[in-house]
N, C-alpha and C positions, 0 to 999 in steps of 0.2 A: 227299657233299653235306651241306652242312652245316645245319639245323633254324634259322633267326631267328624268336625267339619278338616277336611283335607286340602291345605292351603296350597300345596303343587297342582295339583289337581285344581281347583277353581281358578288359582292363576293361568293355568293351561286353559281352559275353555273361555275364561273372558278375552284371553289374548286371541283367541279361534275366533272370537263372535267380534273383534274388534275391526281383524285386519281382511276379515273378509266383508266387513259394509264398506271397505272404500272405494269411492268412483274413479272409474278410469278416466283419464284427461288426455285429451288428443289435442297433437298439435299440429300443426300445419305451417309450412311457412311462408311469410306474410306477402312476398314478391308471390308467388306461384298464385295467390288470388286477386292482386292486383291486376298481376298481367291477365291472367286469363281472359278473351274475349267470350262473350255468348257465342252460340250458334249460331248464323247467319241463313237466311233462303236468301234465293236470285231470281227471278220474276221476270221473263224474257216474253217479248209479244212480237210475233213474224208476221208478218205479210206476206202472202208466198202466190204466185203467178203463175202457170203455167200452160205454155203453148208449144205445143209439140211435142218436141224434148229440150227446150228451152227454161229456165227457169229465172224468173227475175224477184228478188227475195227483199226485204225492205225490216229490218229491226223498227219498231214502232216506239217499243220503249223499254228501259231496264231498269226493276228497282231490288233494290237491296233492304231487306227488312230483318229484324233480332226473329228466330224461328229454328225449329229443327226439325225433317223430314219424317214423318212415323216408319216410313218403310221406302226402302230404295229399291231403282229398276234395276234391278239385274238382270233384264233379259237378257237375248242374244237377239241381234237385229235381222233382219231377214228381208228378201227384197221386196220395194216398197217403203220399207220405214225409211225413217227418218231420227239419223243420229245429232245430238249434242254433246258435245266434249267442252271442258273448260280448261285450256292449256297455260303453263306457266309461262316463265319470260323463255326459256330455254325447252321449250316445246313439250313439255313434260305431261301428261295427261293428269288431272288433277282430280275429274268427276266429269263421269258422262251418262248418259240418259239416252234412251228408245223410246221413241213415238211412231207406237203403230198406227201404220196404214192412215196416215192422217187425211191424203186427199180423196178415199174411198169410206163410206157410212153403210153400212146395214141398216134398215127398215122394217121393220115385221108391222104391216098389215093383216086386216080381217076380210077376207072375200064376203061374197052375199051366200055361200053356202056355208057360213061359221068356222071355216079353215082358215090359219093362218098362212099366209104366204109371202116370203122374202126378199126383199127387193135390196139389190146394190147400186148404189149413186156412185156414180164419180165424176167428184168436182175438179174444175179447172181452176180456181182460186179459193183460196182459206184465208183464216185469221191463225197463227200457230201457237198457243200459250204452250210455255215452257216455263216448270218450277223444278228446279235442283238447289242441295245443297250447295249453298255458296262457301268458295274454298278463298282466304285470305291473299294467298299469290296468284291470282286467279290475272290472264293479261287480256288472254284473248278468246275467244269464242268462233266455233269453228261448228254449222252444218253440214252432214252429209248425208245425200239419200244414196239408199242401199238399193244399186240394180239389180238385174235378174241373175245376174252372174254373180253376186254377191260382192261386186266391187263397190267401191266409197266412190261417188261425185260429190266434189266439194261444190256447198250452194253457196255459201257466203262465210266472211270470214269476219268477225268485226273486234277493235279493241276493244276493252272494257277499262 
C-alpha cells in the first residue's frame, strides 16, 4: 500500500500548529505607568489627655511612607471610640478609621484559685497610634470621639 501524502491537508495543519504558538503581547501605555504613584500608609501618633470631659489632644508626629493596608476598618463606631477621617481641601471624606475604646484596656488575670478573672482600666491619658491609607489630596485631619448618644465631638483638627 502505497502512503499519498495530502498537500491541502498538511498545509492545513502546519498553518493550525503555526498560528496557535504565537505569544500574546500586551500593551500598556506608557504615561499610565509613569504617573502611577505607589500606595502610600500615613502613620499618625496622638497624645490624648483627659480630664473630666475635657480633652486636650497633641499630634506627636506624621509620617508618610510607600505601603498598602492588608485589610481596612470598616467598622461602625460606637460610643467611646474614637474616629479619624482624612478630609480633602473641600471637606470631602477621603479615608476614615475606628479605634476602639482606646482609653479603656481589658486585663485577664489568674486568681489563686486558677480562675481567670477580668479587669477593666480606664486611663486618663494615652499615646494614640493611627495607620490608615494615605489618600494623595489628603489636607486635613479631623478626630472624633463618639458619645453615648452617638454624637461626633471633634478632638482636634490638624492640616497635613
Amino acid at each position: 500500500m502505497r502512503f499519498e501524502l495530502k498537500w491541502p491537508l498538511v498545509l492545513f495543519t502546519f498553518s493550525i500548529l503555526l498560528f496557535s504558538c504565537k505569544t500574546a503581547q500586551q500593551t500598556s501605555p506608557v504615561n499610565s505607568i509613569e504617573t502611577q504613584e505607589p500606595p502610600k500608609l500615613l502613620f499618625l501618633n496622638y497624645h490624648i489627655k483627659k480630664e473630666d470631659q475635657e480633652y486636650q489632644v497633641a499630634l506627636i508626629n506624621t509620617i508618610i511612607t510607600e505601603g498598602k493596608l492588608k485589610k481596612s476598618n470598616t467598622s461602625i463606631a460606637k460610643p467611646g471610640d474614637i474616629e479619624c477621617q482624612l478630609l480633602s481641601q473641600d471637606n470631602t471624606v477621603l479615608n476614615q478609621s475606628i479605634i476602639k475604646h482606646p482609653f479603656t484596656k481589658r486585663f485577664e488575670t489568674m486568681a489563686e484559685d486558677g480562675s481567670l478573672k477580668s479587669k477593666l482600666i480606664e486611663f486618663q491619658e494615652i499615646d494614640l497610634p493611627i495607620k490608615m491609607q494615605y489618600h494623595p489630596n489628603t489636607k486635613y485631619i479631623i478626630l472624633y470621639l463618639i458619645t453615648e448618644t452617638n454624637q461626633k465631638i471633634e478632638l482636634t483638627t490638624n492640616r497635613l
